[in-house]
SEMIDREN-14085 format. One record per atom (N, C-alpha, C, O): residue in three letters; atom name; z, y, x. Coordinates in steps of 0.001 Angstrom, whole numbers, plus 524288, in hexadecimal, padded with zeros to 5 digits. Each point is the difference from the previous one (the first is absolute). Example, Ala and Ser with C-alpha at 12.3 -4.5 7.8 and 13.67 -1.06 7.14 Angstrom:
<pts>
+---------+-------+-------+-------+-------+
! residuo ! atomo !    pz !    py !    px !
+---------+-------+-------+-------+-------+
!     ALA !     N ! 81E78 ! 7E9C6 ! 83386 !
!     ALA !    CA ! 80000 ! 804A6 ! 7FC86 !
!     ALA !     C ! 80000 ! 804B0 ! 80384 !
!     ALA !     O ! 80299 ! 7FFED ! 8040C !
!     SER !     N ! 7FA97 ! 8042D ! 7FA96 !
!     SER !    CA ! 8003C ! 804A6 ! 80334 !
!     SER !     C ! 802DA ! 80442 ! 7FCFE !
!     SER !     O ! 800A9 ! 80454 ! 801FD !
+---------+-------+-------+-------+-------+
</pts>
This chain:
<pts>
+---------+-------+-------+-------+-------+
! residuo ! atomo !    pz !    py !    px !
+---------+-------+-------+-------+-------+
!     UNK !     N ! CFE5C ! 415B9 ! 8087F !
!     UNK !    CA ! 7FAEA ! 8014B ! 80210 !
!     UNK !     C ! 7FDAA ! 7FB21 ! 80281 !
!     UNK !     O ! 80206 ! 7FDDC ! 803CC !
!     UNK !     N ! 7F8E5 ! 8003B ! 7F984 !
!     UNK !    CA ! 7FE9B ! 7FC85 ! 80302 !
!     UNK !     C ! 7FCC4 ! 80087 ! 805E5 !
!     UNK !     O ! 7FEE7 ! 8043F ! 801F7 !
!     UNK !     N ! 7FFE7 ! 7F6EA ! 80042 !
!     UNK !    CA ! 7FEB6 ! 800BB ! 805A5 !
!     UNK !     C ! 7FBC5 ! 80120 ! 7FE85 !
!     UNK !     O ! 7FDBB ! 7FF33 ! 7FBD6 !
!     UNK !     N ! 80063 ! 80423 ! 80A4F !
!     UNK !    CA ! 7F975 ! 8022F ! 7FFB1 !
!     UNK !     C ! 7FC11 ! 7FB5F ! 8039C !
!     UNK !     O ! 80185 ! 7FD68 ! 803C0 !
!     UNK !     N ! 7FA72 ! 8028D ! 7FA6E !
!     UNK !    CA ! 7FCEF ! 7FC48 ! 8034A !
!     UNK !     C ! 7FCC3 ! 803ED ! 8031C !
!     UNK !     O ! 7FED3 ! 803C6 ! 7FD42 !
!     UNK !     N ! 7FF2E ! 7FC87 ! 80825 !
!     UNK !    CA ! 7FC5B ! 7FF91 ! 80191 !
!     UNK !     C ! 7FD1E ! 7FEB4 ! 800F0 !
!     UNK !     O ! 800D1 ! 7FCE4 ! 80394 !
!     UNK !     N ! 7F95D ! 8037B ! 7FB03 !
!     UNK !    CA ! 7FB08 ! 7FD92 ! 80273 !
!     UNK !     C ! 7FD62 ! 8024A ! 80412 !
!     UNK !     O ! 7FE11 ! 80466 ! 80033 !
!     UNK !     N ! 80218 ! 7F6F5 ! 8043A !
!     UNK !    CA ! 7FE10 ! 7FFC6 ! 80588 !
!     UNK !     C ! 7FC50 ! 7FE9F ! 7FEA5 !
!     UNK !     O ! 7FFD1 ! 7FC2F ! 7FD15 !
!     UNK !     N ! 7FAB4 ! 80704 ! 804E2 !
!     UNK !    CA ! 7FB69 ! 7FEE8 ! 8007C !
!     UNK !     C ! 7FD7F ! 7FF4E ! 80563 !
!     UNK !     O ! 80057 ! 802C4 ! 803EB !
!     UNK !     N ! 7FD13 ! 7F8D0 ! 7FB38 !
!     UNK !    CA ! 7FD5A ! 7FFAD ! 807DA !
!     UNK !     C ! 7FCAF ! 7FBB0 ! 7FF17 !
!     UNK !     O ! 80153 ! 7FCDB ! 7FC9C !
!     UNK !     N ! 7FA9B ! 8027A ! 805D7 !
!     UNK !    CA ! 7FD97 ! 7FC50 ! 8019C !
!     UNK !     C ! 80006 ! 7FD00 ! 802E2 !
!     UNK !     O ! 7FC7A ! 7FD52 ! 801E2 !
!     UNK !     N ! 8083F ! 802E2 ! 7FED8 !
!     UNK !    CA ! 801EB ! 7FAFA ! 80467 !
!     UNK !     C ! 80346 ! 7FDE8 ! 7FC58 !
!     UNK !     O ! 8049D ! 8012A ! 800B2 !
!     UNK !     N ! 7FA7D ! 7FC2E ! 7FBB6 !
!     UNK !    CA ! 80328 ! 7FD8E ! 7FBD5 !
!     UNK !     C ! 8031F ! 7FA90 ! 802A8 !
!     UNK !     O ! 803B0 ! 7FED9 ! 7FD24 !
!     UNK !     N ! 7FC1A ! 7FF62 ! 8051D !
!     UNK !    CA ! 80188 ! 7FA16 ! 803CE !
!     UNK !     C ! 802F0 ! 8038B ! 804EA !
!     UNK !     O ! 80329 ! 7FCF4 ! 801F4 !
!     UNK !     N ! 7FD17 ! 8079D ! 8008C !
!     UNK !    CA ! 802E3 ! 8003F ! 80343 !
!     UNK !     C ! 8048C ! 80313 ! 7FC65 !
!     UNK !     O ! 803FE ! 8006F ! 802A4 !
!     UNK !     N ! 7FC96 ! 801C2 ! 7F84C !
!     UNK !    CA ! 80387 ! 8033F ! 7FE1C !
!     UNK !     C ! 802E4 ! 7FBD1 ! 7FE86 !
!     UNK !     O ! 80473 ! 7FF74 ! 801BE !
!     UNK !     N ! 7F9F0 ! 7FDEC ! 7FBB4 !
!     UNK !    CA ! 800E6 ! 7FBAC ! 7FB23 !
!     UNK !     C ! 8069C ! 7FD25 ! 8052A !
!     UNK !     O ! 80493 ! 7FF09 ! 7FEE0 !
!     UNK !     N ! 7F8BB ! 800A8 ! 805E0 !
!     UNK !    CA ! 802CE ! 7FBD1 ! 805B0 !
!     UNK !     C ! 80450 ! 804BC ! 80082 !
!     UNK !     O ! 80489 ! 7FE76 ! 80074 !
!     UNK !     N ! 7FAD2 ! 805FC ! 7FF89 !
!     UNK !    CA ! 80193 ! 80493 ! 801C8 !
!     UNK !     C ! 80550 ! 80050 ! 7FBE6 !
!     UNK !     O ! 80460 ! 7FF45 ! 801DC !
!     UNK !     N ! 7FAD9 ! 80200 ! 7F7C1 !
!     UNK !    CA ! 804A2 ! 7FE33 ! 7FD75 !
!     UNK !     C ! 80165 ! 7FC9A ! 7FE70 !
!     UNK !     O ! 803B0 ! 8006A ! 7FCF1 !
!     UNK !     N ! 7FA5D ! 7FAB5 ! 80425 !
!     UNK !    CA ! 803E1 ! 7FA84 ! 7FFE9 !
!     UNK !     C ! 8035F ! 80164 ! 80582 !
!     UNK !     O ! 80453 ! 7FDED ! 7FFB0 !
!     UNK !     N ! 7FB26 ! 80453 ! 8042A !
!     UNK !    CA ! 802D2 ! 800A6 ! 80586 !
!     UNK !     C ! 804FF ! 803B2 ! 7FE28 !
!     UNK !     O ! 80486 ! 7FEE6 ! 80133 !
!     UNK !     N ! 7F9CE ! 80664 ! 7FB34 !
!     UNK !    CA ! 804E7 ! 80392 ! 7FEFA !
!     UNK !     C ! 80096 ! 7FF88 ! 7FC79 !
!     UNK !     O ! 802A8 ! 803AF ! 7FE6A !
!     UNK !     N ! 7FC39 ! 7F8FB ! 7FDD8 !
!     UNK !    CA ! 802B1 ! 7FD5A ! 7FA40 !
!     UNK !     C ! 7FEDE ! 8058F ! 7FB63 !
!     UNK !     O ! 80283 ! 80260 ! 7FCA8 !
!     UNK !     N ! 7F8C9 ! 7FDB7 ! 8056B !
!     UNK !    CA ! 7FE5A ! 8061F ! 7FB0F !
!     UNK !     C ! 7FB7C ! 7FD00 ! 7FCA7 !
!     UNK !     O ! 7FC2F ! 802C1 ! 7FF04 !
!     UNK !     N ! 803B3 ! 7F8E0 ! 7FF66 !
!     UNK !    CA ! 7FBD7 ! 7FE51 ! 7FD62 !
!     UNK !     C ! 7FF46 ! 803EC ! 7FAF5 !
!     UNK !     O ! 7FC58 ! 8031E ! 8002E !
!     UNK !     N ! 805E8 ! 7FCD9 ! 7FCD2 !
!     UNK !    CA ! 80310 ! 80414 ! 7FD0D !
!     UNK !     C ! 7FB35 ! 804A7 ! 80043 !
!     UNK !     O ! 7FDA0 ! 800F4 ! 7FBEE !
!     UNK !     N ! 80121 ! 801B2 ! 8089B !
!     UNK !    CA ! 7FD59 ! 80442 ! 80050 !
!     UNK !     C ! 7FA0A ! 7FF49 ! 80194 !
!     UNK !     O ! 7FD5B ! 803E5 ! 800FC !
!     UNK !     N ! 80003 ! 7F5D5 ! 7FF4E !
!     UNK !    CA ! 7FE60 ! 7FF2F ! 8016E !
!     UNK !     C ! 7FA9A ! 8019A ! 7FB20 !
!     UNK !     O ! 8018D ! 80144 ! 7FBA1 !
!     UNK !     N ! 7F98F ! 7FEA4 ! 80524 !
!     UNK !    CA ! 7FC8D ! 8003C ! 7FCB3 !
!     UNK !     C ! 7FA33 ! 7FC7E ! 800B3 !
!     UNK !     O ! 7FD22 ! 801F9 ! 80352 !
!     UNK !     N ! 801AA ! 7FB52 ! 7FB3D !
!     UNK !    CA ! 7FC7A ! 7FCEF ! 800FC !
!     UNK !     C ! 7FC70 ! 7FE62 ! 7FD1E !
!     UNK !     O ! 80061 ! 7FBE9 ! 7FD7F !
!     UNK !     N ! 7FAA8 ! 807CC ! 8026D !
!     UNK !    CA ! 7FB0F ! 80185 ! 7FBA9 !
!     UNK !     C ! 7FF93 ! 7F951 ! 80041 !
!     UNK !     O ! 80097 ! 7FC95 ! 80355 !
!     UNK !     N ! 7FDB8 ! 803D6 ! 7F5DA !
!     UNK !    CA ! 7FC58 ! 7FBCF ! 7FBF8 !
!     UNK !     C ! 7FB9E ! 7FDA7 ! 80181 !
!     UNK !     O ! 7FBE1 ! 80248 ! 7FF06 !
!     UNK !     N ! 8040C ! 7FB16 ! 80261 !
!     UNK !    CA ! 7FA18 ! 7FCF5 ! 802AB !
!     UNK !     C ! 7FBBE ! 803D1 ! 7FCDF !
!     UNK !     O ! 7FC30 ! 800DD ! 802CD !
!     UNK !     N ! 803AB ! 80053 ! 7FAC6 !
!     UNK !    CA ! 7FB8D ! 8028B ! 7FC59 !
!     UNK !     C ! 7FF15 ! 8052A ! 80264 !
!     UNK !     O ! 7FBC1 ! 8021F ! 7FF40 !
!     UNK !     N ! 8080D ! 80049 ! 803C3 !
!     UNK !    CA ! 7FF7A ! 80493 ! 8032E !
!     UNK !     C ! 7FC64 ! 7FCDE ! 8064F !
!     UNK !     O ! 7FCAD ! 80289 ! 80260 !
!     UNK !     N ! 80487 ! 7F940 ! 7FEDB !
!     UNK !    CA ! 7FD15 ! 7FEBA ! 803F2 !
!     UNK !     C ! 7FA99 ! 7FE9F ! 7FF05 !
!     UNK !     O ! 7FD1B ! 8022B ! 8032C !
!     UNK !     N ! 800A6 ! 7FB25 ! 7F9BA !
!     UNK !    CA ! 7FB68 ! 7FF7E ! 7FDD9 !
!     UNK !     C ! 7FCE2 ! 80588 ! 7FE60 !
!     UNK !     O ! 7FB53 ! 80112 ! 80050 !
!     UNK !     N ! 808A4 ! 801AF ! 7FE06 !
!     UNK !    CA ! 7FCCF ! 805AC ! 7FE0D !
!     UNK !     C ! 7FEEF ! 80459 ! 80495 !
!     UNK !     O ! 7FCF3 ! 803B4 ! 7FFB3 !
!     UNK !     N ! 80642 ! 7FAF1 ! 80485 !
!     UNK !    CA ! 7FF24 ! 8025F ! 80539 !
!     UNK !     C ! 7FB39 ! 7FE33 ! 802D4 !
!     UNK !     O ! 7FC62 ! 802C8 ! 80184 !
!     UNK !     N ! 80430 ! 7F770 ! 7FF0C !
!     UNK !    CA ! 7FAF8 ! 7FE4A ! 801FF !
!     UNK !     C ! 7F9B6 ! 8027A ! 7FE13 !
!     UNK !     O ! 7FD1A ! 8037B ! 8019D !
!     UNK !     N ! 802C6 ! 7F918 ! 7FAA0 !
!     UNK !    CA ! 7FA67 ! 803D7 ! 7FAE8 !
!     UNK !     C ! 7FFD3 ! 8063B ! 80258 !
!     UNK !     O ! 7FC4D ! 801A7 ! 80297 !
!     UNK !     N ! 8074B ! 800C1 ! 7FC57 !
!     UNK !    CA ! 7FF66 ! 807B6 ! 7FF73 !
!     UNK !     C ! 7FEFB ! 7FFA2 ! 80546 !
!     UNK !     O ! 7FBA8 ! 801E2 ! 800DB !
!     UNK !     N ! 806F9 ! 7FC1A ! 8041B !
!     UNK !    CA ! 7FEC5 ! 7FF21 ! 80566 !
!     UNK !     C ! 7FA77 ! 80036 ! 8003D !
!     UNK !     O ! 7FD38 ! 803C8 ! 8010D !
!     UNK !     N ! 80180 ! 7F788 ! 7FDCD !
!     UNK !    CA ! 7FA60 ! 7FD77 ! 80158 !
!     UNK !     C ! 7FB4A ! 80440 ! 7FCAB !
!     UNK !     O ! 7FB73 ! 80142 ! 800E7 !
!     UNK !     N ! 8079A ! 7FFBD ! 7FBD5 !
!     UNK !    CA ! 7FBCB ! 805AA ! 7FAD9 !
!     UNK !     C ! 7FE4E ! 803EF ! 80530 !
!     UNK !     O ! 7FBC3 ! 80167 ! 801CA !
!     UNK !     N ! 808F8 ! 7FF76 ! 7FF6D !
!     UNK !    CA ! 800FA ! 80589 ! 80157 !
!     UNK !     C ! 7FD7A ! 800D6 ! 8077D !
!     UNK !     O ! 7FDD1 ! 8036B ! 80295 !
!     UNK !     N ! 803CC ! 7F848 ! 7FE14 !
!     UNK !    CA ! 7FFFC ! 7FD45 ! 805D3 !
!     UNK !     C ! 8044A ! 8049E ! 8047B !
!     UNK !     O ! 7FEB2 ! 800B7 ! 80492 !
!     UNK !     N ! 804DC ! 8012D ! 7F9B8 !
!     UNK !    CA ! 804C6 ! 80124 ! 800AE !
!     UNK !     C ! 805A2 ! 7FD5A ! 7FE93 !
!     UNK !     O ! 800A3 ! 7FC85 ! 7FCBF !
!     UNK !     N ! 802D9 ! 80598 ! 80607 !
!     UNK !    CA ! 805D1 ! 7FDCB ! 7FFCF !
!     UNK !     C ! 8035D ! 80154 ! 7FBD3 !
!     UNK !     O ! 7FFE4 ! 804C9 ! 80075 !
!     UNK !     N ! 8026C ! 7FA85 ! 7FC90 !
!     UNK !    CA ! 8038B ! 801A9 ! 7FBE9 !
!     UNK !     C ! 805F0 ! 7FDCA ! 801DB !
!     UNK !     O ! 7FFF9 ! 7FD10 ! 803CF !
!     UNK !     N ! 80469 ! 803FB ! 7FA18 !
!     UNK !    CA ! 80383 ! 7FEC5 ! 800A8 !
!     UNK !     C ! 80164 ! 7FD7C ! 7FB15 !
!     UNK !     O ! 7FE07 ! 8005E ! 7FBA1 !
!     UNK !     N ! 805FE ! 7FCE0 ! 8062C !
!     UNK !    CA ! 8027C ! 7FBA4 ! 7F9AA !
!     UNK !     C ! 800F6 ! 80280 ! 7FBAA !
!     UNK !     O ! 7FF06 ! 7FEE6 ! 7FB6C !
!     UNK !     N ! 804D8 ! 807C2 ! 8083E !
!     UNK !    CA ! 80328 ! 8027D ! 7FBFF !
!     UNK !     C ! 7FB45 ! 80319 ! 7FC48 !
!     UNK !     O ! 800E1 ! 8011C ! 7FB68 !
!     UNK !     N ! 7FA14 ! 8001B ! 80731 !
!     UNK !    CA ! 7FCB1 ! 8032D ! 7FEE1 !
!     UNK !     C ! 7FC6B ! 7FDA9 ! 7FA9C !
!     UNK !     O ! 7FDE5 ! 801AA ! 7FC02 !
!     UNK !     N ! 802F4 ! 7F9A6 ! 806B1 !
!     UNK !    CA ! 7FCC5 ! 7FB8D ! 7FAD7 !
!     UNK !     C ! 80404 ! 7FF2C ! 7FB1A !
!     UNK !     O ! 7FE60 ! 8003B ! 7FB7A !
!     UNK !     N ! 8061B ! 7FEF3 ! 8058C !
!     UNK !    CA ! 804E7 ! 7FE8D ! 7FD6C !
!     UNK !     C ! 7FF22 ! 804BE ! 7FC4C !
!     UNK !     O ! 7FD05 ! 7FE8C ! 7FC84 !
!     UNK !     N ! 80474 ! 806CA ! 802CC !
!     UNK !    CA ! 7FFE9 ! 8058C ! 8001B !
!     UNK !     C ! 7FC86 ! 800B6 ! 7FAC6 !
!     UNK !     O ! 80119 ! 80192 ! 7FB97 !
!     UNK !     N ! 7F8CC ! 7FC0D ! 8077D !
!     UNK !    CA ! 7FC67 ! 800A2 ! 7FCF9 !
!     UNK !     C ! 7FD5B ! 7FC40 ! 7FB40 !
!     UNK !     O ! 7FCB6 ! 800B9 ! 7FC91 !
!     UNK !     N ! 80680 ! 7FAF8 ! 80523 !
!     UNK !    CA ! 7FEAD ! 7FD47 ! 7FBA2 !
!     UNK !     C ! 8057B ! 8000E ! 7FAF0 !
!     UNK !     O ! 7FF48 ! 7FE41 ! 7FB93 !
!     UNK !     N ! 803D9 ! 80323 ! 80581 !
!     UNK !    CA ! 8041E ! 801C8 ! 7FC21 !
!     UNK !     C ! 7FE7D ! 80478 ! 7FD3F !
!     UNK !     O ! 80230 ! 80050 ! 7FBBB !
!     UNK !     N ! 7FA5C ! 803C6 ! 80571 !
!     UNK !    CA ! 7FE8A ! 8043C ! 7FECE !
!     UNK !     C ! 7FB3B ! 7FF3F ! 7FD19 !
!     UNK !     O ! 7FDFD ! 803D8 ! 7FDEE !
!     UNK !     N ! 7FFD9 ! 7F783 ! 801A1 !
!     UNK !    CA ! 7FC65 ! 7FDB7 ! 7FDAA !
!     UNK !     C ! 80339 ! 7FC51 ! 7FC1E !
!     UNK !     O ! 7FDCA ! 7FCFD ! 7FCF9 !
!     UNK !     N ! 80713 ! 80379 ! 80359 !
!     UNK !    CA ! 801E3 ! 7FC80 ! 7FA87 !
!     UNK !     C ! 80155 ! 7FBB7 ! 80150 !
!     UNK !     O ! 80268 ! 7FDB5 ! 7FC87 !
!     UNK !     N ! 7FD18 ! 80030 ! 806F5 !
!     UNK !    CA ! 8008B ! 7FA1F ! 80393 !
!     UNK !     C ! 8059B ! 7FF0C ! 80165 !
!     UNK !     O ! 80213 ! 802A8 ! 8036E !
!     UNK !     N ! 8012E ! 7F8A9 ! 7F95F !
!     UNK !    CA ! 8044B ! 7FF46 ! 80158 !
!     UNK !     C ! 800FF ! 7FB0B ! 801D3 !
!     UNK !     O ! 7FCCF ! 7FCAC ! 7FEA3 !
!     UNK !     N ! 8080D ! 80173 ! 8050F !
!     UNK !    CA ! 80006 ! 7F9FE ! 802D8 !
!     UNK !     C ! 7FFD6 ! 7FE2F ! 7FAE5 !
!     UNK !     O ! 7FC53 ! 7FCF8 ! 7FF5F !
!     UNK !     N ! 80790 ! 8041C ! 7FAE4 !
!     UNK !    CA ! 800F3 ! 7FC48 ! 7FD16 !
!     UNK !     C ! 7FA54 ! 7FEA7 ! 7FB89 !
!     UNK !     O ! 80095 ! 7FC60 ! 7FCE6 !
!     UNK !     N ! 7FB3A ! 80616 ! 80311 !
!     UNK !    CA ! 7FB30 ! 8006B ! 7FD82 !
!     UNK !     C ! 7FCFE ! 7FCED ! 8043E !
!     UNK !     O ! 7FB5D ! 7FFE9 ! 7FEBC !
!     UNK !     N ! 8053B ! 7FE4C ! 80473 !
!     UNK !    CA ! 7FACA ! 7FE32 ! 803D1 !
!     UNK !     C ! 7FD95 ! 7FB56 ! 7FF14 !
!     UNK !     O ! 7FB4F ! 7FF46 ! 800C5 !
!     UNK !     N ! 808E2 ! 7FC41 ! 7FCFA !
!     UNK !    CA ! 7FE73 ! 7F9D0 ! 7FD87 !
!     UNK !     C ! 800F1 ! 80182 ! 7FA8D !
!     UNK !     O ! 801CF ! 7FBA1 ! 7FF21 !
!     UNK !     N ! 7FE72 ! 805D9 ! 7FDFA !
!     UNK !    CA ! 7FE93 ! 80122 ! 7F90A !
!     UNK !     C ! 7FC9B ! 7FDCF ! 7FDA9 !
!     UNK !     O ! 8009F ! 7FF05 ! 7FB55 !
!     UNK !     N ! 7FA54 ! 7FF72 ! 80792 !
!     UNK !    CA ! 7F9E3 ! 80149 ! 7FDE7 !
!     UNK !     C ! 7FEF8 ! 7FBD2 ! 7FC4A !
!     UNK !     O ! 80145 ! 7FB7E ! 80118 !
!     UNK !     N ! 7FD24 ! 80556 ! 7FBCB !
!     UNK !    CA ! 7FF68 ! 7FBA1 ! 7FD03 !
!     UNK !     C ! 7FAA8 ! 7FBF0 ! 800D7 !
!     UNK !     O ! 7FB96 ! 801B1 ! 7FF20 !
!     UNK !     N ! 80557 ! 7F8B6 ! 802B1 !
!     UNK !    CA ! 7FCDD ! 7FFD3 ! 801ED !
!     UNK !     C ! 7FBB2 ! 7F9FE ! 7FC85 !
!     UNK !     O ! 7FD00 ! 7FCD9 ! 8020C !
!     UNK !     N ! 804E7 ! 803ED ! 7F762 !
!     UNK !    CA ! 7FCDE ! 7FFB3 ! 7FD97 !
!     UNK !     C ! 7FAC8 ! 8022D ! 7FD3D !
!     UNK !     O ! 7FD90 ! 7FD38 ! 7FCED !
+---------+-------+-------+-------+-------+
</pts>
C-alpha cells in the first residue's frame, strides 16, 4: 500500500512551508502554482472580495486547469 499524501491548504503559505521544515512533514505540505496566485488576485480585484487559495485552486481545476498545462502555450 502506498503512502497517502495530504494537502494542507492555507494562506499562510511561508508560515506552513517554516512550520514543516520544523516537523519534517514537507511530505504533506501543499503549495498552490503561482498561477493560482495571479488568478486570486484578478477574481479579487473582479469581485472586490476575498477568496481563499484552496477556493481558487478548487475552481480552476474544475475549469480544466492543471499545474502541468500552465507553460504549454505555444508561443509561436
Amino acid at each position: 500500500m502506498g503512502k497517502k499524501s495530504v494537502k494542507l491548504y492555507t494562506d499562510n503559505v511561508i508560515e506552513a512551508f517554516y512550520d514543516a521544515v520544523l516537523n519534517n512533514r514537507l511530505d504533506k505540505l501543499h503549495i498552490p502554482h503561482s498561477d493560482v496566485f495571479y488568478v486570486r488576485a484578478a477574481v479579487e480585484a473582479h469581485y472586490g472580495r476575498s477568496f481563499t487559495l484552496e477556493h481558487v485552486e478548487r475552481a480552476m481545476r474544475a475549469e480544466g486547469w492543471t499545474d502541468n498545462n500552465s507553460h504549454n502555450e505555444d508561443s509561436t
